[in-house]
C-alpha positions in Angstrom: -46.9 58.8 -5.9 -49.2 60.6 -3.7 -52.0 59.2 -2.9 -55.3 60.1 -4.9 -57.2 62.2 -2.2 -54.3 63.9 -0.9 -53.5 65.7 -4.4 -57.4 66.7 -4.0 -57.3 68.0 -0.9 -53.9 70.1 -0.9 -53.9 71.5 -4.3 -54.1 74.6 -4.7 -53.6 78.2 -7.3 -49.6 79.3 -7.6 -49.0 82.6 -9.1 -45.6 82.8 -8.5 -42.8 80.8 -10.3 -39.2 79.3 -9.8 -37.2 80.5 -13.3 -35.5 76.2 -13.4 -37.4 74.2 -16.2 -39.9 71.8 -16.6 -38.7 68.7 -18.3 -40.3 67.6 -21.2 -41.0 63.9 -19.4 -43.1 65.9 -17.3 -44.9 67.9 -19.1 -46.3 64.9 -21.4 -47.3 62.7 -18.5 -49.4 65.8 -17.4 -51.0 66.2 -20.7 -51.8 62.8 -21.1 -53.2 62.5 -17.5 -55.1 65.5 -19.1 -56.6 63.7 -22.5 -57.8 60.9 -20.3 -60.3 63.3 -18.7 -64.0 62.9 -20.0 -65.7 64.8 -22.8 -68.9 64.7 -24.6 -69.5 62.1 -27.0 -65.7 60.8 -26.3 -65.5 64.0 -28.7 -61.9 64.9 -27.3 -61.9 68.8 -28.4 -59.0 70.2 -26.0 -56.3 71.1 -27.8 -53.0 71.6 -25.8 -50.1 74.6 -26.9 -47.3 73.9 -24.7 -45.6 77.5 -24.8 -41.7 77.3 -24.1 -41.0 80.2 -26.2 -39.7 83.6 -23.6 -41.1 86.1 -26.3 -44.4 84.3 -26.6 -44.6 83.6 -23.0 -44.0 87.8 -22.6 -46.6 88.3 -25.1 -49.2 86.5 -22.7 -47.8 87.9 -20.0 -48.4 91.5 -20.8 -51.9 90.7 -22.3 -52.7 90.1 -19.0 -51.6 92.8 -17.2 -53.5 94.9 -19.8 -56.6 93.1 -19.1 -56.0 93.2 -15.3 -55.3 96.8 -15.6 -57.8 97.5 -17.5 -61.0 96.9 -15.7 -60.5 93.3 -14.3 -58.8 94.6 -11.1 -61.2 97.1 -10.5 -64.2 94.5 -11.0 -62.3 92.0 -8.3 -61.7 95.0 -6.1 -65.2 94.4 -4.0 -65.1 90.7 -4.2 -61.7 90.1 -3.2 -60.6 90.0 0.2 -57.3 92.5 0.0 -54.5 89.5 0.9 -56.5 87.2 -1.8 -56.2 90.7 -4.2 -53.1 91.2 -3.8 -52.0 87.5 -4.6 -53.7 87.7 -8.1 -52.3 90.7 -8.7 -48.7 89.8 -8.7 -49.9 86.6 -10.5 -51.8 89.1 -13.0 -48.5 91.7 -13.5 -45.8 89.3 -13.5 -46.0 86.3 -12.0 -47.7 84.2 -14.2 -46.1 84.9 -17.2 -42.9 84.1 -15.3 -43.7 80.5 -15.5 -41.0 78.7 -17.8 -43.9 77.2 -19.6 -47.5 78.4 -20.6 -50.2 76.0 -21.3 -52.8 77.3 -23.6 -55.8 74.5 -23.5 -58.2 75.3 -26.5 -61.0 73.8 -28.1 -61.1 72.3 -31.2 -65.2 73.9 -32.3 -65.6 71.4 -35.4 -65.5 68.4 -32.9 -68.5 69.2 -30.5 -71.2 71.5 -30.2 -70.8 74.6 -29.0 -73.1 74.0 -25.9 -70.6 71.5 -24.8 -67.2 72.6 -25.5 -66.8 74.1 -21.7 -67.8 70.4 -20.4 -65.3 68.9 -22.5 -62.5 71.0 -22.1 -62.6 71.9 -18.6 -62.6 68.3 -17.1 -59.0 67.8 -19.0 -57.7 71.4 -16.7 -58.5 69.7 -13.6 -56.9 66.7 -14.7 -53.9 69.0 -15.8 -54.1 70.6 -12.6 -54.3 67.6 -10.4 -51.4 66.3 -12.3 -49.2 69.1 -11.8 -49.8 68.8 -8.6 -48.9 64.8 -7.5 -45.6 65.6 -9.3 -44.7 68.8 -7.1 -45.5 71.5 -9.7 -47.3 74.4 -9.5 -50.5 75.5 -11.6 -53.0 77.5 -11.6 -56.1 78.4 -14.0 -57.2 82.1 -15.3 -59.1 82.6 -18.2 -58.2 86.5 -18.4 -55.9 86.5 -21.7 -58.8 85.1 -23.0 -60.3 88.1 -22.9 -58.0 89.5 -25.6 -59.1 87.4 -28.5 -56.5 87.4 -31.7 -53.8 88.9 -29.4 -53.9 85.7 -27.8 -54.7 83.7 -30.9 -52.2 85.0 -33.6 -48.9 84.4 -31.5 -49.9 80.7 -31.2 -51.1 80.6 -35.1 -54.2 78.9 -34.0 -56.6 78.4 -37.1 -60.2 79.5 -36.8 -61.5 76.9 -36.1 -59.8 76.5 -32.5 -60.4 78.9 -30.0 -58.1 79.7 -26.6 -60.2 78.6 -23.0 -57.6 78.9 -20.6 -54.2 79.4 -19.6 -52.4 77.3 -17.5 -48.5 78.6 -15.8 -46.5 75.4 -15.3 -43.5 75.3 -13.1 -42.0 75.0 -9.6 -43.1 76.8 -6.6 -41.4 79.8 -6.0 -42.6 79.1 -2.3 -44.3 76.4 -0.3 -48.3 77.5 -0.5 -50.6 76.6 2.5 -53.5 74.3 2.7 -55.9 75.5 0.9 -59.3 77.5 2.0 -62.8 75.7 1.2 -65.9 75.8 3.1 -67.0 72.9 4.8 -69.0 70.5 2.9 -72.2 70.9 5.1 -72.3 74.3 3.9 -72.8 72.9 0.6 -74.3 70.0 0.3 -77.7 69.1 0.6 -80.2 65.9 0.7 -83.0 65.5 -1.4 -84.2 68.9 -1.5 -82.1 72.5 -1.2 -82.3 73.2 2.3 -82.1 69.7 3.9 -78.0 69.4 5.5 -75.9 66.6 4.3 -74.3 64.5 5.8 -77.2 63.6 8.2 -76.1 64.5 12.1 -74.2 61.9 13.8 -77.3 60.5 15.2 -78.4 59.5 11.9 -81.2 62.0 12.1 -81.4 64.3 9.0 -82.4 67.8 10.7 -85.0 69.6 8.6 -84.9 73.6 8.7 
């Protein structure tokens, strides 16, 4: 097993998929790695649909190209750098839905409060993720099929009183994926007050702006 900081430090988003399956062994000890996560009031409101099924998985698949297609890429356009762009959009027309399996994480509204269903759902995804990750698999989050409401709801036969957060593609790497791109952490942390650097310089000395 890979040790704890190293999954941290080298996961990263995969948006392109090997066709071979994931074993069900797998998939169970990422979910449960995933329920351990916190959540308000020990409220537990994630809700896991562990998509296998090719037409359902296509169904997702071209929800999100719509989406993308539709006004997301055009949105990203100016933000995205145009290697970064072109990455999401193969993951957006294709390459995510060609994931063997599709992990819908939804939240269960009649167990917490509405205010903090994103805190307890979203710790459980970077579980999921991190999880994926320590046993070789690759993962990413996008929240864009969201966007389309009962077309993401109805296939799954979710009742109305749990809604879709996220998507998460599950499966092996098409291709190894580089370490990935953060800015250091003195860029953003901070001591005390916004402003002051963290760490303190090497000296000890905290310099003040």
């Amino acid at each position: 097993m890979a040790d704890f900081f190293e999954v941290v430090h080298t996961q990263r988003a995969a948006r392109s998929f090997l066709p071979d399956d994931v074993d069900d062994a797998s998939i169970s000890r990422i979910l449960t790695a995933a329920t351990h996560a916190p959540s308000a009031e020990n409220s537990q409101p994630f809700v896991f649909i562990v998509v296998r099924d090719a037409a359902i998985r296509r169904a997702i698949g071209d929800l999100t190209a719509r989406i993308w297609e539709g006004g997301a890429k055009a949105l990203e356009s100016d933000r995205l750098s145009p290697s970064f762009l072109r990455d999401v959009d193969r993951g957006a027309m294709g390459g995510i839905a060609g994931a063997p399996v599709l992990i819908v994480v939804c939240g269960d509204t009649r167990l917490t409060y509405p205010q903090s269903m994103d805190a307890s759902v979203f710790p459980a995804v970077q579980n999921l993720l991190l999880a994926a990750h320590a046993l070789g698999l690759g993962s990413t989050l996008t929240t864009m099929p969201v966007l389309g409401g009962d077309e993401l709801s109805e296939p799954l036969g979710l009742p109305a009183d749990v809604v879709p957060i996220a998507v998460i593609p599950l499966g092996h790497l098409a291709q190894p994926l580089g370490p990935p791109r953060r800015k250091p952490l003195s860029e953003k942390a901070h001591l005390n007050r916004y402003g002051t650097p963290y760490p303190p310089t090497p000296s000890g000395e905290v310099s003040v702006p």
